[in-house]
Legacy VTK file of the C-alpha trace (Angstrom):
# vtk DataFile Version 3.0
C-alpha trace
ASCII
DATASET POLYDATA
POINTS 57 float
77.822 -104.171 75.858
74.604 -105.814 75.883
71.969 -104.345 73.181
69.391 -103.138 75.929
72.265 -101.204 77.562
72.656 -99.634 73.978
69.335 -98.547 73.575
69.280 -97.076 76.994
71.945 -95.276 76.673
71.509 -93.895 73.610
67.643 -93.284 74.758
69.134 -91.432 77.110
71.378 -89.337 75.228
68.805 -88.342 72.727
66.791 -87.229 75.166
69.171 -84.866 76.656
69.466 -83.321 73.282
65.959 -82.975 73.522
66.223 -81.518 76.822
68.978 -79.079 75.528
67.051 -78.089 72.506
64.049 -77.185 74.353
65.816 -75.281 77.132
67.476 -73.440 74.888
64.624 -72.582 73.085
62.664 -71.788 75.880
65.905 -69.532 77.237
65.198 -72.188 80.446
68.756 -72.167 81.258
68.052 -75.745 84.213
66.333 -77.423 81.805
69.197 -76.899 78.869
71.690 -77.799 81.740
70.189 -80.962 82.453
69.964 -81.889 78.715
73.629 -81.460 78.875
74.125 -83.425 82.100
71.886 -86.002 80.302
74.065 -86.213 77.374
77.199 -86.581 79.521
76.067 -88.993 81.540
74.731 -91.389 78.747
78.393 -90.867 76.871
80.238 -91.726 80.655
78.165 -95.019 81.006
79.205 -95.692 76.862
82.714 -95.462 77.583
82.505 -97.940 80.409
80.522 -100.527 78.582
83.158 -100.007 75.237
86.153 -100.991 78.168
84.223 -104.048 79.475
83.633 -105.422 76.035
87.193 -104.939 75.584
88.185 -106.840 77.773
85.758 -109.600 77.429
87.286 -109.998 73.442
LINES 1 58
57 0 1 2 3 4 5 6 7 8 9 10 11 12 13 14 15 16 17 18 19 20 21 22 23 24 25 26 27 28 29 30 31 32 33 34 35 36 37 38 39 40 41 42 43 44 45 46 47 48 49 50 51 52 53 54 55 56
């Protein structure tokens, strides 16, 4: 996994905590939703990048 890919990803996924925390603070049920969607997301793409650079070893 190449380091900018990191740092997006995990760019990503701390901003879909953000995303959550605010929605749920804000008792904006979309916006915590898409925090969550966010966080998936980021944690989908991290999986793939974990079997490429398996493969690559």
């Amino acid at each position: 996994m190449a380091f900018d890919d990191k740092v997006d990803n995990k760019a990503e996924e701390v901003g879909g905590k953000v995303k959550e925390g605010v929605g749920r603070a804000t008792d904006d049920e979309k916006l915590e939703a898409e925090g969550k969607a966010d966080q998936s997301s980021s944690k989908v793409k991290q999986a793939v990048e974990n079997v490429k650079d398996a493969f690559k070893s």
